[in-house]
N, CA and C atoms of all chains as a GROMACS GRO file, in nm:
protein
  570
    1UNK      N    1  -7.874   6.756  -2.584
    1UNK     CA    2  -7.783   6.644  -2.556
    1UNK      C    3  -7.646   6.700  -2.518
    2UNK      N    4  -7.596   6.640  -2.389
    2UNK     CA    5  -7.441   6.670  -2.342
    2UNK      C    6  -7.384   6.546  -2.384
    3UNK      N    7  -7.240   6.644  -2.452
    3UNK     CA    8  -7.120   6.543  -2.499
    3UNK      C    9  -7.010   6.548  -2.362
    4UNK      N   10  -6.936   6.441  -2.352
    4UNK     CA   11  -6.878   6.427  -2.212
    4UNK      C   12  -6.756   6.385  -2.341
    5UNK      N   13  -6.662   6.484  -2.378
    5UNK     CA   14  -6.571   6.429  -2.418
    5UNK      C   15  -6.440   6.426  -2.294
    6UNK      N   16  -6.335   6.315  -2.292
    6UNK     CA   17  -6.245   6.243  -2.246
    6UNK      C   18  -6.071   6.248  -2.345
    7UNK      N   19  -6.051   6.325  -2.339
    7UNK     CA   20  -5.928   6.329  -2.443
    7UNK      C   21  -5.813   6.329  -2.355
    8UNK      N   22  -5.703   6.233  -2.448
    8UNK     CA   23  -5.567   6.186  -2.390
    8UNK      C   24  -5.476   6.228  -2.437
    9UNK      N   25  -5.426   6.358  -2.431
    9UNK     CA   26  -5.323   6.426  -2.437
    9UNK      C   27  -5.159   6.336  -2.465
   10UNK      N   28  -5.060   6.327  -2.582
   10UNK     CA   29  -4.976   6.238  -2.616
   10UNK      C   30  -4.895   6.281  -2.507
   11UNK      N   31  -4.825   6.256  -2.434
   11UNK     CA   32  -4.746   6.271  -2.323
   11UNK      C   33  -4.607   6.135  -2.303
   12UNK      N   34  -4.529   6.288  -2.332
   12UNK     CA   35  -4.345   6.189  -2.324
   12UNK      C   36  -4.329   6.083  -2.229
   13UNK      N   37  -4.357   5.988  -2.242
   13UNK     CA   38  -4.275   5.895  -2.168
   13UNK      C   39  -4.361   5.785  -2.111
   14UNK      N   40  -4.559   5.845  -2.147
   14UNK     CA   41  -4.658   5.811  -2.086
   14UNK      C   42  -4.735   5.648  -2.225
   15UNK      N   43  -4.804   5.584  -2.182
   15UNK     CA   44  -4.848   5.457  -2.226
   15UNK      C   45  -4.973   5.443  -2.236
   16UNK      N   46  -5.053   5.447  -2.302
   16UNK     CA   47  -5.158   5.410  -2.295
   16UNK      C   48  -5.253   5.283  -2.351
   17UNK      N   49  -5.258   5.179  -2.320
   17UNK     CA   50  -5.289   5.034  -2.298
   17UNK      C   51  -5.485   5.032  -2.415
   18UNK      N   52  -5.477   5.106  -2.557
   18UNK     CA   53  -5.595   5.053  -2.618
   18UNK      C   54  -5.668   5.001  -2.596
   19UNK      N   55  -5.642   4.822  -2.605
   19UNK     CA   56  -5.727   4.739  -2.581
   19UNK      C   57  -5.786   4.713  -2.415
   20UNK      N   58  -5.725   4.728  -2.353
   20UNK     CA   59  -5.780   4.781  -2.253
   20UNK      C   60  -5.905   4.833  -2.193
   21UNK      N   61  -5.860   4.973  -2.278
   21UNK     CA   62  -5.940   5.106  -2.285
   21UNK      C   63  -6.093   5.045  -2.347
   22UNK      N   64  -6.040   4.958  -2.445
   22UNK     CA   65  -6.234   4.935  -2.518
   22UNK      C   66  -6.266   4.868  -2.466
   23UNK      N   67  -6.179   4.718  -2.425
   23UNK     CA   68  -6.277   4.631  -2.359
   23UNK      C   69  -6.289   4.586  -2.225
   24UNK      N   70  -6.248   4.683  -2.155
   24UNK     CA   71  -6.254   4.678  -2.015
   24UNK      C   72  -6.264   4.830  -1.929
   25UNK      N   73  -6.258   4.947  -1.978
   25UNK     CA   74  -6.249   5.068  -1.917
   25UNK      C   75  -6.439   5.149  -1.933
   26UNK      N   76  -6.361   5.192  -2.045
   26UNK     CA   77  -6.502   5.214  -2.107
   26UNK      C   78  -6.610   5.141  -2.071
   27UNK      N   79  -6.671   5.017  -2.132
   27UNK     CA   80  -6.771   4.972  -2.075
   27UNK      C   81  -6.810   4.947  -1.927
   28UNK      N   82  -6.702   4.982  -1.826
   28UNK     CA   83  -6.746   4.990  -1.707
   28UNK      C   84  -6.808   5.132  -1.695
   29UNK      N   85  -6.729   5.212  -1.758
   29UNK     CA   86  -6.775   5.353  -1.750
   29UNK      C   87  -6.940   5.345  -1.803
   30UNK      N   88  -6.974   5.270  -1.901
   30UNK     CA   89  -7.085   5.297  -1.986
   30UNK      C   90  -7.221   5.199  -1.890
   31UNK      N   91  -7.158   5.136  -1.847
   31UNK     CA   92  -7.245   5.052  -1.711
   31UNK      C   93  -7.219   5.118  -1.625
   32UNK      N   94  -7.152   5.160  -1.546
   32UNK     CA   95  -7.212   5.244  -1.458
   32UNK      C   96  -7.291   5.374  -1.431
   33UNK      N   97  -7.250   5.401  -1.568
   33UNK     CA   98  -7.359   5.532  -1.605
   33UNK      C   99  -7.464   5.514  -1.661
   34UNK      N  100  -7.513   5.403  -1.669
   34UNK     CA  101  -7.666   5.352  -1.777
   34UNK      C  102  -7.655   5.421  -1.893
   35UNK      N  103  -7.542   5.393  -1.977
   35UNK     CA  104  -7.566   5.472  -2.072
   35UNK      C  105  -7.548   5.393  -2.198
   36UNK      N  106  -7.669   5.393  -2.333
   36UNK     CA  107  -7.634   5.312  -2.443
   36UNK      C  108  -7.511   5.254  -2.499
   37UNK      N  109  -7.403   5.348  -2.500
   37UNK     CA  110  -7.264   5.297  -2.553
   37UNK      C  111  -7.242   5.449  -2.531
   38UNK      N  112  -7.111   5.433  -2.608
   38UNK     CA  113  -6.956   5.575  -2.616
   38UNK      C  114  -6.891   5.522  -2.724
   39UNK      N  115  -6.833   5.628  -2.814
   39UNK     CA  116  -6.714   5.625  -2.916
   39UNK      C  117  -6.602   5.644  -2.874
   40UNK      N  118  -6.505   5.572  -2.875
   40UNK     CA  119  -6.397   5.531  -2.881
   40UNK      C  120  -6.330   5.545  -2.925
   41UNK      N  121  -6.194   5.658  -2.928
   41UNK     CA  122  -6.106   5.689  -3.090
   41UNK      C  123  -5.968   5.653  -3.052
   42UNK      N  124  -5.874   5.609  -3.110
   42UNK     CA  125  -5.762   5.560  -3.158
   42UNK      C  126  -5.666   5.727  -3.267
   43UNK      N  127  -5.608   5.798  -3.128
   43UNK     CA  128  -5.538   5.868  -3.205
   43UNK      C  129  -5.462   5.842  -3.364
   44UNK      N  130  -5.452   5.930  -3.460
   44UNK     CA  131  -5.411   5.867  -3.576
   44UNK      C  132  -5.272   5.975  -3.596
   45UNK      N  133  -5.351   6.113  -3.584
   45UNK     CA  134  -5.270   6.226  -3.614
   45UNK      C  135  -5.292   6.313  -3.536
   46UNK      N  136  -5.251   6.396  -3.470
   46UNK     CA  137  -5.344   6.554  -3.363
   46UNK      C  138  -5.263   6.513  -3.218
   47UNK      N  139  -5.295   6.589  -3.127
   47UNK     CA  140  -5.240   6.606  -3.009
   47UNK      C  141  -5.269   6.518  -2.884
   48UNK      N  142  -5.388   6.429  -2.951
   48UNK     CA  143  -5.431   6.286  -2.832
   48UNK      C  144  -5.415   6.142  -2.895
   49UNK      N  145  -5.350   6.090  -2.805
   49UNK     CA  146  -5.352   5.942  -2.834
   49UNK      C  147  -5.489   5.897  -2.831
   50UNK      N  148  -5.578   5.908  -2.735
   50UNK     CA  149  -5.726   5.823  -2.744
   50UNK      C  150  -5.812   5.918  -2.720
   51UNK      N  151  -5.944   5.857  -2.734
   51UNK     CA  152  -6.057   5.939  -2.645
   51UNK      C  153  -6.141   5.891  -2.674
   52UNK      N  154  -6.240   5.948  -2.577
   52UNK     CA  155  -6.396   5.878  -2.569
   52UNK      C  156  -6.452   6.019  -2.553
   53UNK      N  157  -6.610   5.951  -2.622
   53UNK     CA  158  -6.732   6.034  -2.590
   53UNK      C  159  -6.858   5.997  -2.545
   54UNK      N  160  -6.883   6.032  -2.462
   54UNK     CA  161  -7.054   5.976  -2.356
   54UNK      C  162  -7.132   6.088  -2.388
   55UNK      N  163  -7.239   6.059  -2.415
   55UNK     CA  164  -7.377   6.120  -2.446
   55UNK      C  165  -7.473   6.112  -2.314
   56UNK      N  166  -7.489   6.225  -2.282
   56UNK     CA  167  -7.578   6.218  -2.186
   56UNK      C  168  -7.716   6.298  -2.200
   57UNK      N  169  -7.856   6.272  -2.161
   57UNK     CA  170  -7.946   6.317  -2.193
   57UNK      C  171  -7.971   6.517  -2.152
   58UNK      N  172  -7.863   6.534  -2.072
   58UNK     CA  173  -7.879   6.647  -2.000
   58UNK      C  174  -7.791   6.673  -1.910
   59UNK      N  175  -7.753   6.838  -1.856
   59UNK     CA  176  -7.650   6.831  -1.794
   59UNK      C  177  -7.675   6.814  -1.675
   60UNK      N  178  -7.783   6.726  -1.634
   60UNK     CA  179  -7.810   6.698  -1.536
   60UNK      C  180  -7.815   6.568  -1.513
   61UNK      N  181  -7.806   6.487  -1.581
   61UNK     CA  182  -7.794   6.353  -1.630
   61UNK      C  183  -7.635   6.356  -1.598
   62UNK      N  184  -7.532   6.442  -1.615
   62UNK     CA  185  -7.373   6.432  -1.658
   62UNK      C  186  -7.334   6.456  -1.511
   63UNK      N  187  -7.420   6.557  -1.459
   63UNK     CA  188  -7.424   6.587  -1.286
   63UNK      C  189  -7.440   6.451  -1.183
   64UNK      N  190  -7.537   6.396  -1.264
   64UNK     CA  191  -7.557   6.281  -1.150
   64UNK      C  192  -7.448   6.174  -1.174
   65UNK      N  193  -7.415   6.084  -1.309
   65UNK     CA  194  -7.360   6.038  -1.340
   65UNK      C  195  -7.245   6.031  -1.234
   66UNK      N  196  -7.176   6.163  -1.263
   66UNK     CA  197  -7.016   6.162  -1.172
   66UNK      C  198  -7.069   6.200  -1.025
   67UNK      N  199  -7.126   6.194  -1.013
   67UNK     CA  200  -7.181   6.199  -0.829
   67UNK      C  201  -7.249   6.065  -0.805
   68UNK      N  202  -7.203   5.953  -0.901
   68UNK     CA  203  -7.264   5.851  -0.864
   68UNK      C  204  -7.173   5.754  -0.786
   69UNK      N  205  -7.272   5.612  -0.715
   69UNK     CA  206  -7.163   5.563  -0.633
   69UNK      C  207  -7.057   5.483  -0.712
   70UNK      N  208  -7.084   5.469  -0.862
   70UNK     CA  209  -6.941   5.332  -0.901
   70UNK      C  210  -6.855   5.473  -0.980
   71UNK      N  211  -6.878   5.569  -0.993
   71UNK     CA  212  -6.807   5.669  -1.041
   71UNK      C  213  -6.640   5.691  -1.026
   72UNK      N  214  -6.644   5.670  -0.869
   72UNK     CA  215  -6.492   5.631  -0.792
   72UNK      C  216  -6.439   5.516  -0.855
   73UNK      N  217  -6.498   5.415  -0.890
   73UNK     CA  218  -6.438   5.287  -0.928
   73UNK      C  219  -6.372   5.354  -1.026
   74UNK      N  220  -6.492   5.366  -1.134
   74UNK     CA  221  -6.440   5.415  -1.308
   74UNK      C  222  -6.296   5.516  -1.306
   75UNK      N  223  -6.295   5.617  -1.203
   75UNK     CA  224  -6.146   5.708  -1.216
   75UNK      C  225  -6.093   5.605  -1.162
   76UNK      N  226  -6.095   5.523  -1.068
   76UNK     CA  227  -5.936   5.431  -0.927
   76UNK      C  228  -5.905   5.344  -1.112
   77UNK      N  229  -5.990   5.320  -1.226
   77UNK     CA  230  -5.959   5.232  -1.332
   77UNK      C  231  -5.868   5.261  -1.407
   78UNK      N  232  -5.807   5.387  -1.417
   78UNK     CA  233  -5.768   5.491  -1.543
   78UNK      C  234  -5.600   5.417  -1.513
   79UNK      N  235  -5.594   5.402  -1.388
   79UNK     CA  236  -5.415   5.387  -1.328
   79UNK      C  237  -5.386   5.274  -1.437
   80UNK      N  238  -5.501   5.150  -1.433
   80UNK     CA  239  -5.490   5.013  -1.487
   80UNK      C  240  -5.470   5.049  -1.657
   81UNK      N  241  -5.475   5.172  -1.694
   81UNK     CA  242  -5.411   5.178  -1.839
   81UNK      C  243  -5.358   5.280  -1.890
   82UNK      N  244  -5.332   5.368  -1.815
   82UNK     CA  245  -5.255   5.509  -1.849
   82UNK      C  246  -5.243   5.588  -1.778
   83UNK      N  247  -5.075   5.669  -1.773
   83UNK     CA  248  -5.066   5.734  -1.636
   83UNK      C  249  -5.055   5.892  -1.695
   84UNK      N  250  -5.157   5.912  -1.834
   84UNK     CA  251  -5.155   6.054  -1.917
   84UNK      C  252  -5.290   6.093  -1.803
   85UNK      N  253  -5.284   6.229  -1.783
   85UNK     CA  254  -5.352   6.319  -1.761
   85UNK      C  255  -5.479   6.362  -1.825
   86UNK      N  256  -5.621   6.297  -1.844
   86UNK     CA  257  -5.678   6.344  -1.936
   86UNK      C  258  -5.762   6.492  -1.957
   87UNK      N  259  -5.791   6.543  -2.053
   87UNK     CA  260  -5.857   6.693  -2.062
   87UNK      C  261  -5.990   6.623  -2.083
   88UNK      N  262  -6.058   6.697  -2.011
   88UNK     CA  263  -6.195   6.682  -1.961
   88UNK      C  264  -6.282   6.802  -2.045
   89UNK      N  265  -6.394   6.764  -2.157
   89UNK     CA  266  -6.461   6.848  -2.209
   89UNK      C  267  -6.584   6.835  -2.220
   90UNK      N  268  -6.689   6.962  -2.183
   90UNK     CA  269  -6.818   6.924  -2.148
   90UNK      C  270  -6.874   7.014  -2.253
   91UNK      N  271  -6.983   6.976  -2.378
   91UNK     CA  272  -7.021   7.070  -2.462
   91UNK      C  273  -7.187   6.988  -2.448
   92UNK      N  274  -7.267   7.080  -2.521
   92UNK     CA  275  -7.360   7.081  -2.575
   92UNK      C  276  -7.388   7.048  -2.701
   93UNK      N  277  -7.428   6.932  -2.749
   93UNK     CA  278  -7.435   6.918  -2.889
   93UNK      C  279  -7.570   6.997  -2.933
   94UNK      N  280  -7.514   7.055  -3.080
   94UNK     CA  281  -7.646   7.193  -3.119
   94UNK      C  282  -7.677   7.143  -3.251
   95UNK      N  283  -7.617   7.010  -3.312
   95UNK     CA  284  -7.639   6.984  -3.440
   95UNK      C  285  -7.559   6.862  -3.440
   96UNK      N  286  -6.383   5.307  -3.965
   96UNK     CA  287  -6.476   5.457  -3.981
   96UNK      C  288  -6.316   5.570  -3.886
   97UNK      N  289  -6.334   5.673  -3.978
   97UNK     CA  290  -6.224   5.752  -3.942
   97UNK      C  291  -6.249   5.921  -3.856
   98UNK      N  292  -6.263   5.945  -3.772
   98UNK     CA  293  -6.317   6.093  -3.742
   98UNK      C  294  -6.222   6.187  -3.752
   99UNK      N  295  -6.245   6.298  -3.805
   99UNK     CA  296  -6.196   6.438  -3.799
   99UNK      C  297  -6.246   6.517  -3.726
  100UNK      N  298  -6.204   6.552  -3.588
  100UNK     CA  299  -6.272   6.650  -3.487
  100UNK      C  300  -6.174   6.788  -3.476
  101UNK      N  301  -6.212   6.914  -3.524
  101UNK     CA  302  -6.164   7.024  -3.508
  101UNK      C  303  -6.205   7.085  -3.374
  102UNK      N  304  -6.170   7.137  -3.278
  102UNK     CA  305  -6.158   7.190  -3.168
  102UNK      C  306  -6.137   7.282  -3.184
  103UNK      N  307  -6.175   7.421  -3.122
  103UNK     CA  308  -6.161   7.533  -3.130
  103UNK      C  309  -6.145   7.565  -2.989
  104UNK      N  310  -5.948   7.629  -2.956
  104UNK     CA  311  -5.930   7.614  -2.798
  104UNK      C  312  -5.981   7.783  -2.748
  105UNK      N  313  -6.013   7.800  -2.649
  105UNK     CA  314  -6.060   7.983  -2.584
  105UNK      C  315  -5.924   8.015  -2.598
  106UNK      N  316  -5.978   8.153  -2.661
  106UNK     CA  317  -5.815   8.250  -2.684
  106UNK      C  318  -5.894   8.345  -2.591
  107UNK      N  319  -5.796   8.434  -2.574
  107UNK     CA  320  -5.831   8.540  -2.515
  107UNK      C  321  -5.817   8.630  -2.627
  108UNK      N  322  -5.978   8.725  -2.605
  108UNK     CA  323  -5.997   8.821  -2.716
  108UNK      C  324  -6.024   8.766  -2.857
  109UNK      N  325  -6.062   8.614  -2.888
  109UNK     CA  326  -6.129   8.615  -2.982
  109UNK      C  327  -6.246   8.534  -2.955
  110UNK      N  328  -6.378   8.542  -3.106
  110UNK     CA  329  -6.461   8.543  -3.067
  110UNK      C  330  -6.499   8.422  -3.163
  111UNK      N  331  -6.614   8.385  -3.093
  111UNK     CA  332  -6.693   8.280  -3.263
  111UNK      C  333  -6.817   8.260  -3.213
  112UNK      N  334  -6.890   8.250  -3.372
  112UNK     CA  335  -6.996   8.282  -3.395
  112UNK      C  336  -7.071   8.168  -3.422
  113UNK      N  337  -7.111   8.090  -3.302
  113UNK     CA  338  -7.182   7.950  -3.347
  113UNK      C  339  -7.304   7.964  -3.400
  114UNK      N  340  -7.394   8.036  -3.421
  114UNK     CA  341  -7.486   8.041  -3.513
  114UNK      C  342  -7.428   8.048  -3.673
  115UNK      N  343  -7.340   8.163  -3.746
  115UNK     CA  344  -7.303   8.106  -3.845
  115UNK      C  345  -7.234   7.975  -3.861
  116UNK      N  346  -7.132   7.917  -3.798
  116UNK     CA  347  -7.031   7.780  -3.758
  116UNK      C  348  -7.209   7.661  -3.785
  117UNK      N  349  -7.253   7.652  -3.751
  117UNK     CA  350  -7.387   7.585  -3.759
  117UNK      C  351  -7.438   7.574  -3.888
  118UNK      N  352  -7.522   7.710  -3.926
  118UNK     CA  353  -7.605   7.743  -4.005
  118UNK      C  354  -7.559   7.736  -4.163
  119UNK      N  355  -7.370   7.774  -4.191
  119UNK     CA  356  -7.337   7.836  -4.274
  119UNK      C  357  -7.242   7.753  -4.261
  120UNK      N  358  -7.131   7.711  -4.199
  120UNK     CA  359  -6.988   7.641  -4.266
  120UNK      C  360  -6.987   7.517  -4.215
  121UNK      N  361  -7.050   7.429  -4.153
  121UNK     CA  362  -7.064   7.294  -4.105
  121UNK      C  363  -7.096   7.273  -4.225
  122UNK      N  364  -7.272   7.306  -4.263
  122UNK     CA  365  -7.312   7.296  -4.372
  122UNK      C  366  -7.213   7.287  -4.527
  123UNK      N  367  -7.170   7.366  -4.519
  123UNK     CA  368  -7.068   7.389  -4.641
  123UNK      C  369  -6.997   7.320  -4.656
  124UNK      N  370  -6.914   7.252  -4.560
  124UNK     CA  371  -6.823   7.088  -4.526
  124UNK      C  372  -6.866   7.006  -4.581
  125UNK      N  373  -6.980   6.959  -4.486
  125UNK     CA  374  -7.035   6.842  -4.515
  125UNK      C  375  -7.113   6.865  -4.691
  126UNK      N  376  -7.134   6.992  -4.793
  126UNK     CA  377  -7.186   6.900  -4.867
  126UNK      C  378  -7.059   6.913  -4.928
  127UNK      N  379  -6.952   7.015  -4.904
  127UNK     CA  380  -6.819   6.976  -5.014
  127UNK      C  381  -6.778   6.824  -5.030
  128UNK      N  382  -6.768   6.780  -4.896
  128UNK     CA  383  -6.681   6.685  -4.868
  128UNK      C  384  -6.832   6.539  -4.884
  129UNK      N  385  -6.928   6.547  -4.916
  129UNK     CA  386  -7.031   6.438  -4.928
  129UNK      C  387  -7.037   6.364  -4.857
  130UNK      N  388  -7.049   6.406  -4.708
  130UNK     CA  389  -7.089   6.370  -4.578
  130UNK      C  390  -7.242   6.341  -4.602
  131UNK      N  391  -7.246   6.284  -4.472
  131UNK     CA  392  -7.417   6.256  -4.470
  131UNK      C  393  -7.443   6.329  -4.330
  132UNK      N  394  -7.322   6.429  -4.260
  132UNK     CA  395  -7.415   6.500  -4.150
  132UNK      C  396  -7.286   6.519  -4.108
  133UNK      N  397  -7.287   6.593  -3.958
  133UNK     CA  398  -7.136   6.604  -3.835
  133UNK      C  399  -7.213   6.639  -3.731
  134UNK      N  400  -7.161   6.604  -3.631
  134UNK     CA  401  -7.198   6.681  -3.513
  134UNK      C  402  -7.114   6.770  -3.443
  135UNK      N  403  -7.200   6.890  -3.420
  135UNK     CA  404  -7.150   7.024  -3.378
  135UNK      C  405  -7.172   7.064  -3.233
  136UNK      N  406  -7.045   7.100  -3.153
  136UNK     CA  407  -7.044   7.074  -3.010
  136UNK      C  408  -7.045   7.261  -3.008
  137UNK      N  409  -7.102   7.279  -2.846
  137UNK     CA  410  -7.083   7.411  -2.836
  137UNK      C  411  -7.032   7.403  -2.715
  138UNK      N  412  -6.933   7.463  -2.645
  138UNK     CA  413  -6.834   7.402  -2.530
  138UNK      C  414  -6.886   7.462  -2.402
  139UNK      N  415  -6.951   7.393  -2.307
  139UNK     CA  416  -6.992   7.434  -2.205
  139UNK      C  417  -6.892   7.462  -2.091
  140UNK      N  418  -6.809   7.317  -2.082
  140UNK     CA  419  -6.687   7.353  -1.981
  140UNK      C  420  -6.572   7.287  -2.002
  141UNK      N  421  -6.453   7.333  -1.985
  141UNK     CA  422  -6.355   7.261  -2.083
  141UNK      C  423  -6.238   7.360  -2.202
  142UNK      N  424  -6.176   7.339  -2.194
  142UNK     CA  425  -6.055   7.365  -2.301
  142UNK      C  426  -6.103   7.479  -2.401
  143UNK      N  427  -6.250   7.366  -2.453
  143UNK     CA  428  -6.265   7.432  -2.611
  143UNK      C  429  -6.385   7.477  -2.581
  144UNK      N  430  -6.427   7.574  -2.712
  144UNK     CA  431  -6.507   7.681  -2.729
  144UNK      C  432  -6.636   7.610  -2.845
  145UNK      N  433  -6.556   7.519  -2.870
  145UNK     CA  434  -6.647   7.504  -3.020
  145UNK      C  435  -6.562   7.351  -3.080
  146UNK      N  436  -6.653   7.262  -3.114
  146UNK     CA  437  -6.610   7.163  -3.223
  146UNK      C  438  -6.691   7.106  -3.320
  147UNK      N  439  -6.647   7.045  -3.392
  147UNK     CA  440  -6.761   6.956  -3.486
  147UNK      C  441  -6.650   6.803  -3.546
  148UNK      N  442  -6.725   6.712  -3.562
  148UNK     CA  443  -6.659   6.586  -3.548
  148UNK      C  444  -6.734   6.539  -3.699
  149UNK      N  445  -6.615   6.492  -3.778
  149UNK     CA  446  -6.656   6.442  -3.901
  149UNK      C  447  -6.646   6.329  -3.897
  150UNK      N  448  -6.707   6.205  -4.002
  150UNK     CA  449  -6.667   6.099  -4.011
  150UNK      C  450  -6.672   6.062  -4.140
  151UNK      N  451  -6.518   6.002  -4.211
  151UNK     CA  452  -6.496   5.938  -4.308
  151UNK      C  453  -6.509   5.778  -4.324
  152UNK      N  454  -6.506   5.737  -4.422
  152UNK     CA  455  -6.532   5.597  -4.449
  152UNK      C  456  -6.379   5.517  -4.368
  153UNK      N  457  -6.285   5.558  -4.441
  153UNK     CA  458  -6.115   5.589  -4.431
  153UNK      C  459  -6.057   5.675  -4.478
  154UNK      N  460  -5.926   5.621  -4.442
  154UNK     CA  461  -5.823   5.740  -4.419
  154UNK      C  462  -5.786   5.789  -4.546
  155UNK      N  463  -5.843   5.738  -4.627
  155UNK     CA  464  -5.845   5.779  -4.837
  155UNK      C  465  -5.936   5.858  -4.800
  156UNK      N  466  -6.069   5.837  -4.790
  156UNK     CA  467  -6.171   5.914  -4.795
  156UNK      C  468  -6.167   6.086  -4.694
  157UNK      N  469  -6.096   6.073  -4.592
  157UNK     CA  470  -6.031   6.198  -4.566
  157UNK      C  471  -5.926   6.258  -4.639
  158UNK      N  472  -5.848   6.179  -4.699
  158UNK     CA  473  -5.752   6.245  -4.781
  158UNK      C  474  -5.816   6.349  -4.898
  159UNK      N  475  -5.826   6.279  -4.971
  159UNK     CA  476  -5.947   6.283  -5.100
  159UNK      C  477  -5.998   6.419  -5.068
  160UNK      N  478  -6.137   6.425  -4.938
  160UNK     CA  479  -6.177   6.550  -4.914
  160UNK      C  480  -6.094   6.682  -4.879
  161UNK      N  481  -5.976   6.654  -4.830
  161UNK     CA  482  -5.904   6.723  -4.806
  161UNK      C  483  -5.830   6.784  -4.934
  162UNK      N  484  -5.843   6.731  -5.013
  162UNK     CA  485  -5.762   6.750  -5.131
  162UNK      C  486  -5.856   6.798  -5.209
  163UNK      N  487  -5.941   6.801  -5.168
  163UNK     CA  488  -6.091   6.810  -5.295
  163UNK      C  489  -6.085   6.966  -5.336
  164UNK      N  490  -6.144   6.992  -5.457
  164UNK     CA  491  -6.150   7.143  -5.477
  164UNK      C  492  -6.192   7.265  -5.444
  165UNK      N  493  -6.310   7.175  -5.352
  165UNK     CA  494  -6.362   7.279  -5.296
  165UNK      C  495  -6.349   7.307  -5.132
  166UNK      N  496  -6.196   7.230  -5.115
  166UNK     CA  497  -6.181   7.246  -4.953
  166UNK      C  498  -6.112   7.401  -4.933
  167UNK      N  499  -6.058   7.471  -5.062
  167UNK     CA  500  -5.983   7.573  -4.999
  167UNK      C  501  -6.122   7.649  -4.991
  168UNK      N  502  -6.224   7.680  -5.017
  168UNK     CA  503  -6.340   7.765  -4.982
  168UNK      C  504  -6.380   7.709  -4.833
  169UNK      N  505  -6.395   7.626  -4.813
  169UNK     CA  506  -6.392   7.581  -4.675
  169UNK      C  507  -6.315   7.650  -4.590
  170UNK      N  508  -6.197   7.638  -4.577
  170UNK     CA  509  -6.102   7.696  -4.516
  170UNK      C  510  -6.071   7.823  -4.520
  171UNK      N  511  -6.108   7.897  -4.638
  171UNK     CA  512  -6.143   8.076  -4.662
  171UNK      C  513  -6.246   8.099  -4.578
  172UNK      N  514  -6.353   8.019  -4.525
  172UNK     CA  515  -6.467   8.056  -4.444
  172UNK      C  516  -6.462   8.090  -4.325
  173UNK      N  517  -6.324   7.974  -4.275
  173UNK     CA  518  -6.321   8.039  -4.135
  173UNK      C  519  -6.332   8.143  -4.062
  174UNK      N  520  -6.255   8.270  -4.159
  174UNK     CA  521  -6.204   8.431  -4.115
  174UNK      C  522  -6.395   8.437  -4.097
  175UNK      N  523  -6.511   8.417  -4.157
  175UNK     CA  524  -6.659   8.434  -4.105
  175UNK      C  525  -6.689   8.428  -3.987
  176UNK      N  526  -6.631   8.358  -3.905
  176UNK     CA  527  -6.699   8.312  -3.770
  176UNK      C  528  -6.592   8.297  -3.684
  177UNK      N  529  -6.453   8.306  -3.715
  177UNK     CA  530  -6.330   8.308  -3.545
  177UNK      C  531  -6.226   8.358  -3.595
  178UNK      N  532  -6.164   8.384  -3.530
  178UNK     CA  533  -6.023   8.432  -3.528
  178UNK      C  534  -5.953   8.295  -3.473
  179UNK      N  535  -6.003   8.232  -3.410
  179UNK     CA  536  -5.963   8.152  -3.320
  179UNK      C  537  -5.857   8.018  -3.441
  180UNK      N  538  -5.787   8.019  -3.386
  180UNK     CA  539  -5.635   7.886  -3.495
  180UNK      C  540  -5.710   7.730  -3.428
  181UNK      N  541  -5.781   7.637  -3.449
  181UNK     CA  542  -5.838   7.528  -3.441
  181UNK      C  543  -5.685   7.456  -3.450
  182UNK      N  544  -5.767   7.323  -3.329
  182UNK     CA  545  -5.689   7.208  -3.340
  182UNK      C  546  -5.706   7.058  -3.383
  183UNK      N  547  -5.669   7.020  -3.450
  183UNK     CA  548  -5.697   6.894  -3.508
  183UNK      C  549  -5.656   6.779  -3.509
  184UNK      N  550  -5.710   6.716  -3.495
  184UNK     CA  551  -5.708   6.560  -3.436
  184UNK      C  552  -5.802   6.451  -3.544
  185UNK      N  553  -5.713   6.376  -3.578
  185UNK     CA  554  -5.783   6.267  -3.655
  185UNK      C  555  -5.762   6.138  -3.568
  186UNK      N  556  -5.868   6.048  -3.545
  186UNK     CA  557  -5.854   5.934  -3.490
  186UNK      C  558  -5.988   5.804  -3.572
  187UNK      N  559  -5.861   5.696  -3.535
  187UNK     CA  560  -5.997   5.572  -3.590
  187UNK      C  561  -6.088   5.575  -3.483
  188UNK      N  562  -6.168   5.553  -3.502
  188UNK     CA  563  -6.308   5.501  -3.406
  188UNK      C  564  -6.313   5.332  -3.418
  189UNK      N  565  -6.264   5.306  -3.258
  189UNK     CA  566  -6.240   5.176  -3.239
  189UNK      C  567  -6.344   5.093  -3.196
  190UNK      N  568  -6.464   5.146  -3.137
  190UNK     CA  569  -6.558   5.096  -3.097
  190UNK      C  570  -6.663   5.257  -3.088
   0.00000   0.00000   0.00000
């Protein structure tokens, strides 16, 4: 199983719109990728305001995903709630 | 529900040992802290090298473990498996 983590770096001066993020970002992301759901986190303490994680069956599954056609939509979406930079992390879950 | 995700960012010149990080100190966490499991990332592409993502009931229930007696053996374990200084991030899980 590939983890597609999405982390939002706290950034001076930058906004990032929560509710938004759960009920309108994300689930486009999670429909257009056929994918069961994603976790959703609400910075508390640490170096990111938000983030998400998508599970994908394979890293070939994570390949197609972002080579897909609503893929463009899901990034042109990010403007509609935050203008932070996100760090992009691709692991392998082993446990 | 509250997560604790440690990240482990690539240094240059140090190393870690995800077979022990797995086998030997995930393990050791989760039964200090009376988890019912974590999941353990191994970093394919991206920032980090290595994570594992806890989840507390709340933000007591991370405290608590953190405070617990047997977290400084936890944290003596690290020097086992990295050199590497982890980053930490606590966030609610909003969805």
């Amino acid at each position: 199983m590939i983890r597609l983590s999405v982390l939002y770096p706290a950034t001076e001066g930058a906004t990032f719109d929560h509710d938004y993020y759960r009920d309108k970002h994300v689930p486009l992301a999670v429909r257009t990728w056929g994918l069961d759901g994603a976790e959703i986190d609400k910075g508390v303490d640490g170096p990111y305001v938000a983030a998400v994680h998508f599970k994908f069956k394979s890293a070939e599954a994570l390949q197609e995903a972002m080579a897909a056609e609503g893929t463009g939509d899901v990034l042109a979406d990010v403007a509609n709630y935050t203008s932070i930079a996100p760090v992009l992390q691709t692991s392998e879950i082993v446990a």
